[in-house]
N, C-alpha and C positions, 0 to 999 in steps of 0.2 A: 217777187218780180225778178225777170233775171235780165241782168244785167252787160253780162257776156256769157257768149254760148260758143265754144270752139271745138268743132268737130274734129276727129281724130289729130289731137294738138301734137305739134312741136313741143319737145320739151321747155325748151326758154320760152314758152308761152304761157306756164305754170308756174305761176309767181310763188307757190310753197312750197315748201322742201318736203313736206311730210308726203302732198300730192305727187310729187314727180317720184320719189320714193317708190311709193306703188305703181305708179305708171311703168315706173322703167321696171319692175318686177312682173308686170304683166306682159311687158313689151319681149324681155327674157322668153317668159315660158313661151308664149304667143311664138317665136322664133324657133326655138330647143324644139317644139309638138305640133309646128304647124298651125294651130290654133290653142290658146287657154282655157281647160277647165277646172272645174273644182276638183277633182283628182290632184291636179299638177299642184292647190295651194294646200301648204301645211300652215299652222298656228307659229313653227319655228321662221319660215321665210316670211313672214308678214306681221314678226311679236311686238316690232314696238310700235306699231299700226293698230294692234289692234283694239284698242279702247275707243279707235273715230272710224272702225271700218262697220260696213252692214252687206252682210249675203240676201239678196231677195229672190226668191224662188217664179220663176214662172209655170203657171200650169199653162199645160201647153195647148189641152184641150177648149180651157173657157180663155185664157187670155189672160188672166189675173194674174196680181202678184201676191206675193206673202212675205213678209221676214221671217227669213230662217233665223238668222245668226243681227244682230243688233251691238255693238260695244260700249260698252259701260260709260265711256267720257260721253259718246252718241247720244244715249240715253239719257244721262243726266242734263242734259244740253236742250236736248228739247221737252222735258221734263214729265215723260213716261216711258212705259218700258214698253215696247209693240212686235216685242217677239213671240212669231205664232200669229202675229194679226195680219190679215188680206188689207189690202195697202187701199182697195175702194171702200172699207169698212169707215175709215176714217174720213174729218171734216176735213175740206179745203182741201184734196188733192188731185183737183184734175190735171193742173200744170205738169205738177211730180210726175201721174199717171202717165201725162203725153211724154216726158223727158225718159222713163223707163220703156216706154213702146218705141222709142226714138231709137233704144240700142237694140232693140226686138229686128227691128224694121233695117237700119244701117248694119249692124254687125260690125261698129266699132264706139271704139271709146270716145267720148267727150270731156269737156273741162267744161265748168261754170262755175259762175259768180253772181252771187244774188244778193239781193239788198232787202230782201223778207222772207220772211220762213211764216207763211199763212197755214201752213199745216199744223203747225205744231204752237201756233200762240205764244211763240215769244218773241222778244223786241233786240234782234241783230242788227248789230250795223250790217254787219255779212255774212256769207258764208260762202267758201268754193266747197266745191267738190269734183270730183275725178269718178267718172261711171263708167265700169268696161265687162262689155260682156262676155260669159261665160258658155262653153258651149258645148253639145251634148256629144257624142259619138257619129252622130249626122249632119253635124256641125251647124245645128241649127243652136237659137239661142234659147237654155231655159235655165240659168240664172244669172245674175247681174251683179255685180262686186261694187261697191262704194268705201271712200275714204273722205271724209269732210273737213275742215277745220272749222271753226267758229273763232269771230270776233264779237265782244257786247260792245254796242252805243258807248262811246266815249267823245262826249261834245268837245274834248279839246282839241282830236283830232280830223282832220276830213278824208274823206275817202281817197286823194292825192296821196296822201303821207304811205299809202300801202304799199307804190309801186314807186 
């Protein structure tokens, strides 16, 4: 369920460091090219990112997505690997589905904060994440860039203590 949805955020609006990170690294090339694409990211400007980032591919033909690229902390966090899997293959993700059609459709970034992760069957207290899309040489959108944090349930805290 999400919790907060903020369209093309304000940096002080991204309560993580690790998210605004990438934001303002999208925000960079986004400015230096006019628009961001996957040309413009290397594995060097985005390395300590990359264990919570995910590249998801859109075909552009049917609509669909895929993950390309997935990162290792990502992975282990929701606890499989779905790199190479079409993102309607899997259980529980219309929401997801709508929030990646969202940057399809807008042509900018988002920030969210979510209080369940129903996709993936595990028990978060949260999770943000930073989604911004990637775009082709016709500057249409056909792939989408993610960096997430994860928090687990920890009853001593409540969700105040975050912000």
């Amino acid at each position: 369920m999400v919790s907060e949805f903020i369209e093309d955020p304000e940096i002080d609006q991204i309560p993580f460091e690790s998210l605004k990170n990438v934001y303002q690294t999208w925000q960079k090339i986004s400015v230096e090219h006019g628009h961001a694409a996957r040309k413009h990211l290397s594995p060097a400007v985005l390395k300590d990112h990359l264990p919570y980032l995910s590249l998801i591919d859109r075909d552009v033909d049917t609509g669909r997505f895929k993950v390309r690229l997935i990162g290792t902390r990502y992975s282990e966090a929701i606890g499989f690997e779905t790199t190479g899997v079409w993102i309607d293959e899997l259980p529980n993700t219309e929401a997801l589905q709508a929030r990646f059609q969202w940057l399809v459709d807008n042509k900018k970034p988002y920030y969210a904060y979510l209080d369940e992760m129903q996709w993936a069957g595990k028990d978060y207290r949260h999770y943000g994440v930073i989604g911004c899309p990637l775009f082709d040489i016709n500057q249409e959108v056909n792939m989408l860039l993610f960096c997430v944090t994860f928090e687990r349930i920890d009853s001593k805290r409540d969700m105040n203590s975050l912000f």
